[in-house]
KOLVO-251859 format. One record per atom (N, C-alpha, C): atom name; x, z, y. Coordinates in steps of 0.1 Angstrom, whole numbers. Layout:
+------+-------+-------+-------+
| atom |     x |     z |     y |
+------+-------+-------+-------+
|   CA |     X |     Z |     Y |
...
+------+-------+-------+-------+
***
This chain:
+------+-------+-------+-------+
| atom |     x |     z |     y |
+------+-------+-------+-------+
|    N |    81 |   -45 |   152 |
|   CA |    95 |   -49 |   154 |
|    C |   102 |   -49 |   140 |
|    N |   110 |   -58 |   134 |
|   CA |   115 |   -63 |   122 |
|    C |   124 |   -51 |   119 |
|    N |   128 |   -44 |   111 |
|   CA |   139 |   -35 |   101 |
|    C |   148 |   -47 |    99 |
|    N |   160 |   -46 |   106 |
|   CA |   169 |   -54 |   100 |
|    C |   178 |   -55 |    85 |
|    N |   176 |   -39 |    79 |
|   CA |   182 |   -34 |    67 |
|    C |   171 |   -41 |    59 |
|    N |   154 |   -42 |    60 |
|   CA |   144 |   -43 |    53 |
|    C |   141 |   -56 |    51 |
|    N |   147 |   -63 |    63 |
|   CA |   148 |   -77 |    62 |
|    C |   160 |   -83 |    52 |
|    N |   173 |   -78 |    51 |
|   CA |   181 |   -79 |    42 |
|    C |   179 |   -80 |    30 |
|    N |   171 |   -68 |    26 |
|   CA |   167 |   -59 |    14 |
|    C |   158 |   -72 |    11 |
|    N |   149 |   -78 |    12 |
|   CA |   139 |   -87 |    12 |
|    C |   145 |   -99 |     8 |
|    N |   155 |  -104 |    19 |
|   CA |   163 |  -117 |    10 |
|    C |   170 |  -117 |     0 |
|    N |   175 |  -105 |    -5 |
|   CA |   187 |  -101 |   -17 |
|    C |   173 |  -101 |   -28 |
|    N |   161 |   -92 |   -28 |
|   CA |   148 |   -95 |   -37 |
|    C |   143 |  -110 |   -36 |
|    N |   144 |  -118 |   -31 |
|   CA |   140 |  -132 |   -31 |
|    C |   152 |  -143 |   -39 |
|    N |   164 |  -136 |   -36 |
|   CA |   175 |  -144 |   -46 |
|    C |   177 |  -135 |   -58 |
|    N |   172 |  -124 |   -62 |
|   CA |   179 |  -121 |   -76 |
|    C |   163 |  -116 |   -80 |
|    N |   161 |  -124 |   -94 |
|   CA |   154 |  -123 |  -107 |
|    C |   152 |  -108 |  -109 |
|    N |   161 |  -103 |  -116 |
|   CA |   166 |   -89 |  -120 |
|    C |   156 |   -79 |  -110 |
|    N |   159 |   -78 |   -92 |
|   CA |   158 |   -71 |   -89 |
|    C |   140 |   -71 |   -82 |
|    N |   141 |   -88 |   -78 |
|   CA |   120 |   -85 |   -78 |
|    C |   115 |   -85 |   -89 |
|    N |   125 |   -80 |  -102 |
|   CA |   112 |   -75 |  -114 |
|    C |   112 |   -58 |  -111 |
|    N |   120 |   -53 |  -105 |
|   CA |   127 |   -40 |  -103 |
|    C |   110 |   -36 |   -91 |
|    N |   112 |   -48 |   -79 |
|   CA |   104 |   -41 |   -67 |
|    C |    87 |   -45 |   -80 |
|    N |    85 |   -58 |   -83 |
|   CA |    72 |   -58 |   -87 |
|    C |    64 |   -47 |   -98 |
|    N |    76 |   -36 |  -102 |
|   CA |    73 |   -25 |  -114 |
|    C |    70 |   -10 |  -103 |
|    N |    73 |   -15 |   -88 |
|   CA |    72 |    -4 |   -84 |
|    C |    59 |     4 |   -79 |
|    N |    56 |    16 |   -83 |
|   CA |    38 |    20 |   -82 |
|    C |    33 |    19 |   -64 |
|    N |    46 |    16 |   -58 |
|   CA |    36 |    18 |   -45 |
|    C |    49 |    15 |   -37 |
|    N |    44 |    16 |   -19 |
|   CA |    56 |    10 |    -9 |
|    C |    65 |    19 |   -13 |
|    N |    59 |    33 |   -11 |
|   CA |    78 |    40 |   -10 |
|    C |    85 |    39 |   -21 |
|    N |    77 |    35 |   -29 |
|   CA |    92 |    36 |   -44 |
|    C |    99 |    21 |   -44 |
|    N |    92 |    15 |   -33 |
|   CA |    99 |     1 |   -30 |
|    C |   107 |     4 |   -22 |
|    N |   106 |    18 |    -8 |
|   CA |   116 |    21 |    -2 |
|    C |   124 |    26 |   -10 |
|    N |   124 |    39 |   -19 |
|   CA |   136 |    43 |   -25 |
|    C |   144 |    34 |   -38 |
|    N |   136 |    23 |   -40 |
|   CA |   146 |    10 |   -44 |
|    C |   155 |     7 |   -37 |
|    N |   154 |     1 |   -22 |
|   CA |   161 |    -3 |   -14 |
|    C |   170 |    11 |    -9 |
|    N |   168 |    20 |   -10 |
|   CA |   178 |    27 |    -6 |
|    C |   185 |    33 |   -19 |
|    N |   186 |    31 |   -31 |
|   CA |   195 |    31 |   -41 |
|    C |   205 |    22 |   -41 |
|    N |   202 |     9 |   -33 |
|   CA |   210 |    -3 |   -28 |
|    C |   216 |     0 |   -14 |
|    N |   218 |    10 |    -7 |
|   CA |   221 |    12 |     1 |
|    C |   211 |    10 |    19 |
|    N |   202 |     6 |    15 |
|   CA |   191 |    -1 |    28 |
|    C |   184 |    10 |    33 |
|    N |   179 |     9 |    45 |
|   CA |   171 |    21 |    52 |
|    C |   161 |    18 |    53 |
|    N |   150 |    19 |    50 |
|   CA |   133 |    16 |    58 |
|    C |   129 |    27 |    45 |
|    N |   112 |    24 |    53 |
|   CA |   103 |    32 |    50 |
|    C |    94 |    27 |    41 |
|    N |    84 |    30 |    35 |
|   CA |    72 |    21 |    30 |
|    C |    61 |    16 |    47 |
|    N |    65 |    25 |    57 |
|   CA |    53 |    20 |    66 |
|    C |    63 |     8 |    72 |
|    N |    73 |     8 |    74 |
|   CA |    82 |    -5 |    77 |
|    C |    77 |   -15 |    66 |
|    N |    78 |   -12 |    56 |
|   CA |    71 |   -22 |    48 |
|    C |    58 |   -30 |    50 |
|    N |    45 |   -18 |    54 |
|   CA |    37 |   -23 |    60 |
|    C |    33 |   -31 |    70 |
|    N |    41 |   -19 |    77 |
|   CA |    45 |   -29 |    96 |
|    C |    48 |   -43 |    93 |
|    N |    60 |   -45 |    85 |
|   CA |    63 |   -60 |    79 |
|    C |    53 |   -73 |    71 |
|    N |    47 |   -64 |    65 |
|   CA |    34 |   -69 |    57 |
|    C |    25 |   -74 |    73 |
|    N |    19 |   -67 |    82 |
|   CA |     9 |   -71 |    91 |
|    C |    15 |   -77 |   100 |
|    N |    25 |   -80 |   102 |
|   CA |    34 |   -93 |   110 |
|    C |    36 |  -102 |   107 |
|    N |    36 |  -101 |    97 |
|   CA |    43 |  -113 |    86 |
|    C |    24 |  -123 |    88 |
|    N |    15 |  -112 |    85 |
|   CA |     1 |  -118 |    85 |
|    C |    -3 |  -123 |    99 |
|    N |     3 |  -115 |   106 |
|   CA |    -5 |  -122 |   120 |
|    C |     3 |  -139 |   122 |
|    N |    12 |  -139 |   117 |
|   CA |    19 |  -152 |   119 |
|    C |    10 |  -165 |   113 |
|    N |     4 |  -158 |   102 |
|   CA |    -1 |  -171 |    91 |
|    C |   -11 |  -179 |   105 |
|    N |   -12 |  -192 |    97 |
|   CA |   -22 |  -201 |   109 |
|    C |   -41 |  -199 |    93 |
|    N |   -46 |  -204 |   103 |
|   CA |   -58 |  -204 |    94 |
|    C |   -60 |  -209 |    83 |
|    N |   -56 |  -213 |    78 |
|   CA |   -54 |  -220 |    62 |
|    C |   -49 |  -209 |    57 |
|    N |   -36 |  -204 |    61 |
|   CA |   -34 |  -197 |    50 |
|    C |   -42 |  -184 |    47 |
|    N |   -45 |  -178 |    59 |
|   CA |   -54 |  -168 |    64 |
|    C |   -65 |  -170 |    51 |
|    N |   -71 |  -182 |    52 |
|   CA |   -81 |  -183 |    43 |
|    C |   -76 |  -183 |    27 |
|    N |   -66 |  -188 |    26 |
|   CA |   -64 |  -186 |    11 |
|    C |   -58 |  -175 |     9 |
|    N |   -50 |  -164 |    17 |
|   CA |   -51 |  -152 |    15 |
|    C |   -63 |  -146 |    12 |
|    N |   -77 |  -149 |    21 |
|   CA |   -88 |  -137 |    20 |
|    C |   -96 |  -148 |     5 |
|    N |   -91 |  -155 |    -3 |
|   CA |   -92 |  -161 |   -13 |
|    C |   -87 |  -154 |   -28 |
|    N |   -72 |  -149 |   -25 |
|   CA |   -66 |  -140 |   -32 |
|    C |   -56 |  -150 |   -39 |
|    N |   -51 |  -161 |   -24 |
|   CA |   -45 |  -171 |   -35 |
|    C |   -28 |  -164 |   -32 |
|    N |   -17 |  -163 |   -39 |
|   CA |    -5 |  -159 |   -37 |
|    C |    -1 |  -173 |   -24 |
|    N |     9 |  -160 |   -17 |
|   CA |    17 |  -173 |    -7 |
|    C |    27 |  -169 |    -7 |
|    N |    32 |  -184 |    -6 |
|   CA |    52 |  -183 |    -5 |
|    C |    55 |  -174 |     5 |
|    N |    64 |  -171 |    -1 |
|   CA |    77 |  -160 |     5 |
|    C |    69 |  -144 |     8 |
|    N |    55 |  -149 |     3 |
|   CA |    54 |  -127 |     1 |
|    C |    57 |  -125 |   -13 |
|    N |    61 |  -117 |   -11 |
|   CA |    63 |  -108 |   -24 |
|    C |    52 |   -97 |   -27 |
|    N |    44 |   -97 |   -25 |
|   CA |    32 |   -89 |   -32 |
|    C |    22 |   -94 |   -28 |
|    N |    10 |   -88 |   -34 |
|   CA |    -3 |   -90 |   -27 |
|    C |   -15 |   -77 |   -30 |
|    N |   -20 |   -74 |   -14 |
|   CA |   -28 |   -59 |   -15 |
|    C |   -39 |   -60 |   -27 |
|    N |   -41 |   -49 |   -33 |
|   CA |   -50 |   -54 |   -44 |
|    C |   -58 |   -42 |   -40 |
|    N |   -74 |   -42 |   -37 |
|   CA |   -87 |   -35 |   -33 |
|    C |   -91 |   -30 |   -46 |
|    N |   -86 |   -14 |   -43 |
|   CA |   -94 |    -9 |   -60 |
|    C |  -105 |     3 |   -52 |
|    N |  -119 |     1 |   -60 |
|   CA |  -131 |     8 |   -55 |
|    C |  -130 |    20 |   -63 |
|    N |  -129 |    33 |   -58 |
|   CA |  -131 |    42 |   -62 |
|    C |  -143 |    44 |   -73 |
|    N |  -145 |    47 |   -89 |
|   CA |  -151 |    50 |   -97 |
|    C |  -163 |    59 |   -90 |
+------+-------+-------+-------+
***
């Protein structure tokens, strides 16, 4: 189910420059939550996720495949990056 604050938060980061340089410096979800809540917004980093794996089940097969490609797609703002333990 959608965060309507996190949904907000998400279009205010898609119109201002400034502030997806702010979320893209961030080391991980929750310090993308505690971004959003210096702005006043409520969610979590697992609302972030939850958001992330909705947002994916939507894709149709094409894009499905150029995600598991590692190609960027419009309107995410990030992309998981697989780091193998040393």
């Amino acid at each position: 189910m959608a965060n309507p604050s996190l949904e907000t938060f998400l279009k205010q980061v898609k119109a201002d420059p400034a502030l997806l340089k702010q979320l893209q410096d961030c080391a991980n979800l929750d310090a993308i939550a505690a971004l959003g809540a210096e702005r006043g917004f409520a969610f979590t980093g697992v609302d972030l996720v939850r958001h992330q794996a909705e947002a994916t089940l939507r894709l149709g097969e094409p894009e499905l495949q150029a995600a598991a490609a590692g190609v960027s797609l419009e309107g995410h703002l990030w992309l998981m990056q697989i780091v193998w333990p040393s």
